[in-house]
N, C-alpha and C positions, 0 to 999 in steps of 0.2 A: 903394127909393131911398135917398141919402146925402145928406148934409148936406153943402153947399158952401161952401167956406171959399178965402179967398184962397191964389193960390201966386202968392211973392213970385216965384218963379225966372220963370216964365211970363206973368205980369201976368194972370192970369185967374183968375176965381172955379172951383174943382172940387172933385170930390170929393175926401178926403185919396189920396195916391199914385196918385190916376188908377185904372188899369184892376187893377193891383197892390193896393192899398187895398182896393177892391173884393171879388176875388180872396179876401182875409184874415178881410175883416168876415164873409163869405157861407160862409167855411170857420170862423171862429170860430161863428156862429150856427149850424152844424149841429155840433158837436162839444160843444156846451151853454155858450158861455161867451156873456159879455153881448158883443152889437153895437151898431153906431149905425147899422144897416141898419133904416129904416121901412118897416113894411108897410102899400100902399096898398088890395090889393084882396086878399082871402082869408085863410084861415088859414094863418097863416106857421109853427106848431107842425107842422104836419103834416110838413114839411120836417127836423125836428129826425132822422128817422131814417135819412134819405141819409149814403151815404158819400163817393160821387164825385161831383165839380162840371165839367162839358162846358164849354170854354172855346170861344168862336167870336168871329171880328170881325164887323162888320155885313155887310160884304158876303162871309162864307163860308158855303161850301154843302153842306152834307155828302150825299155820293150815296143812294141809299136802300137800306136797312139797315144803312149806315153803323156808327152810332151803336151798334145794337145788337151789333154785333163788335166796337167798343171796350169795352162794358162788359163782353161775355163774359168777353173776353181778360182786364180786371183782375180778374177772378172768380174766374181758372183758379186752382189751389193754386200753381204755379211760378210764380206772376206776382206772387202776394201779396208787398208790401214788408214788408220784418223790417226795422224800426228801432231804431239805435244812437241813444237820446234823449240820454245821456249829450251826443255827440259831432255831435248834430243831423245824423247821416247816416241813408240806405237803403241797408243794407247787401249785402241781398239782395233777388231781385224788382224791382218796377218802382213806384213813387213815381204815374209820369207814363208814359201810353203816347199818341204821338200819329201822327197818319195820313201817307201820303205826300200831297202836295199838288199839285196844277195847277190850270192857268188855265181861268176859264169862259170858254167860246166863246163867250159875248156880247159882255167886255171885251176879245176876242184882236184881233176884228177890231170895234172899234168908231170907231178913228183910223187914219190911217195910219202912226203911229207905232208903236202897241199894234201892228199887224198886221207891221211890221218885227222889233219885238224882242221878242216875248213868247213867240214857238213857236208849236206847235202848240194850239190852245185844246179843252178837253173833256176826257171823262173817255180816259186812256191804260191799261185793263188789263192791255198787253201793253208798257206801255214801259219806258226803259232801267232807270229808277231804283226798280228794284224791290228793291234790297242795299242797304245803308249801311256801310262800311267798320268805322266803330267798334263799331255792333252787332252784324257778324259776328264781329267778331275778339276783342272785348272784355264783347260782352251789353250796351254801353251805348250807346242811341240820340240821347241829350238832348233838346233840345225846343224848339221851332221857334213855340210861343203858339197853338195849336190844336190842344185833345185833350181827356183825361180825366185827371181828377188827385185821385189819395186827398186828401181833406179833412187828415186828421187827419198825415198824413207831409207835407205841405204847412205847418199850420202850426209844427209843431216844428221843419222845418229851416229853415223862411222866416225864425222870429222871432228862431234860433239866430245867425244867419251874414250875413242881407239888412239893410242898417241902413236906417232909414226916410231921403227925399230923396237917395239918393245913389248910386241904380241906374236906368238907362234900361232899356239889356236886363236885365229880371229875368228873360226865360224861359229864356235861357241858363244862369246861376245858380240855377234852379228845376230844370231838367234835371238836372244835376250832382250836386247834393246829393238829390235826389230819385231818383235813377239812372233816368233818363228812358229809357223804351223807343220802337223805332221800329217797327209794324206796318205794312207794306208793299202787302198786299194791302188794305188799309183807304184809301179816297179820300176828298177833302176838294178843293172847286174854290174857289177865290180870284179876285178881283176882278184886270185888271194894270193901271199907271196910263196914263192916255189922254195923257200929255203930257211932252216932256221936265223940266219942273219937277215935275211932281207926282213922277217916277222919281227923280231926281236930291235931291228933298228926302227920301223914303224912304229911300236910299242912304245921305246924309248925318247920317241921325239913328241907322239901323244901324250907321253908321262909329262916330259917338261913343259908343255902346254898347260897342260892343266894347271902345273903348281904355278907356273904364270900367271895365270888367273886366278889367282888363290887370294891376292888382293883386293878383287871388287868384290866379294865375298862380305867384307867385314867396312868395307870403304863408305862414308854415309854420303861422300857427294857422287857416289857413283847412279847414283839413281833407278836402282836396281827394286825391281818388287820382290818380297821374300820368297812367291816360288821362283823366281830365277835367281835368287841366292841359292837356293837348297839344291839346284839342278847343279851348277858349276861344284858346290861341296860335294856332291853325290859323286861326279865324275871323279873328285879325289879320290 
């Protein structure tokens, strides 16, 4: 658990940087540096010798043996990220590899609305979106906020580049600097929202993310390679 503290921006008591924060303290605490992450129930040492941290929202679902072909995959030797600490990049290899994603069949058809726009719900091993454009062509897939993320290449280019309260999409900018990879044959099923407001506030809090990011875009100390410029304009 964290320690919650007012956010003025929000009017609510949280933890610092929300799910991001989070993310930093739990990747500080396994790379040996002090947190302000409390442990309620076990020995939280034991943890000190992990590498990679599994990110998931509440309602995602990883298919079964999921999990264990993401961490193969960050295991392989060509996968291993080579870090520029200097320049808080991954230079080579992959930072971050995260899964292709679809809807569960429970939220597809839970409304009449989800049932309109959500597609097909369940797992698709044969469907369209088994390529990613920028990973074919470039080896770089970024990252979407569900997957597996070296601890230690995380916090170097997060504390490098990420300023604390002033990013919404971090996963985007985690991707990037992290050279975030896409494994395609890997599933992961997501909740869709049952209601035109719940779609439409999701939309709108994505929207502002991005324009967030709309400054490392053109920023030359941001240290960014032109396809992860072109990936952030894209999502403009």
């Amino acid at each position: 658990t964290r320690r919650r503290m007012l956010d003025s921006g929000r009017g609510k008591y949280s933890g610092l940087e929300r799910k991001r924060g989070a993310l930093l303290s739990l990747a500080g605490f396994l790379r040996g540096q002090r947190s302000e992450l409390n442990t309620v129930s076990g020995d939280a040492e034991l943890l000190r010798s992990a590498r990679y941290i599994l990110t998931l929202d509440g309602d995602t679902a990883p298919s079964p043996g999921s999990v264990r072909e993401l961490i193969g995959a960050m295991l392989h030797p060509m996968n291993a990220p080579v870090l520029d600490r200097e320049r808080g990049l991954v230079i080579s290899g992959h930072g971050i590899i995260h899964p292709r994603m679809c809807t569960t069949l429970t939220s597809a058809g839970a409304t009449d609305f989800a049932r309109i726009f959500s597609g097909g719900g369940g797992l698709e091993p044969y469907g369209a979106l088994c390529g990613e454009v920028s990973m074919d062509l470039f080896d770089r897939g970024g990252f979407s906020g569900k997957g597996i993320i070296d601890a230690e290449a995380l916090l170097i280019c997060s504390q490098k580049h990420i300023p604390d309260g002033k990013v919404l999409s971090h996963d985007a900018l985690e991707g990037a600097y992290l050279r975030g990879g896409y494994m395609s044959d890997v599933e992961f099923s997501d909740s869709f929202p049952s209601s035109p407001i719940a779609y439409f506030r999701r939309s709108h809090r994505w929207m502002r993310g991005d324009w967030q990011n709309a400054g490392w875009i053109f920023r030359k100390s941001a240290e960014l390679p032109d396809a992860e410029r072109w990936r952030l304009f894209d999502s403009l």
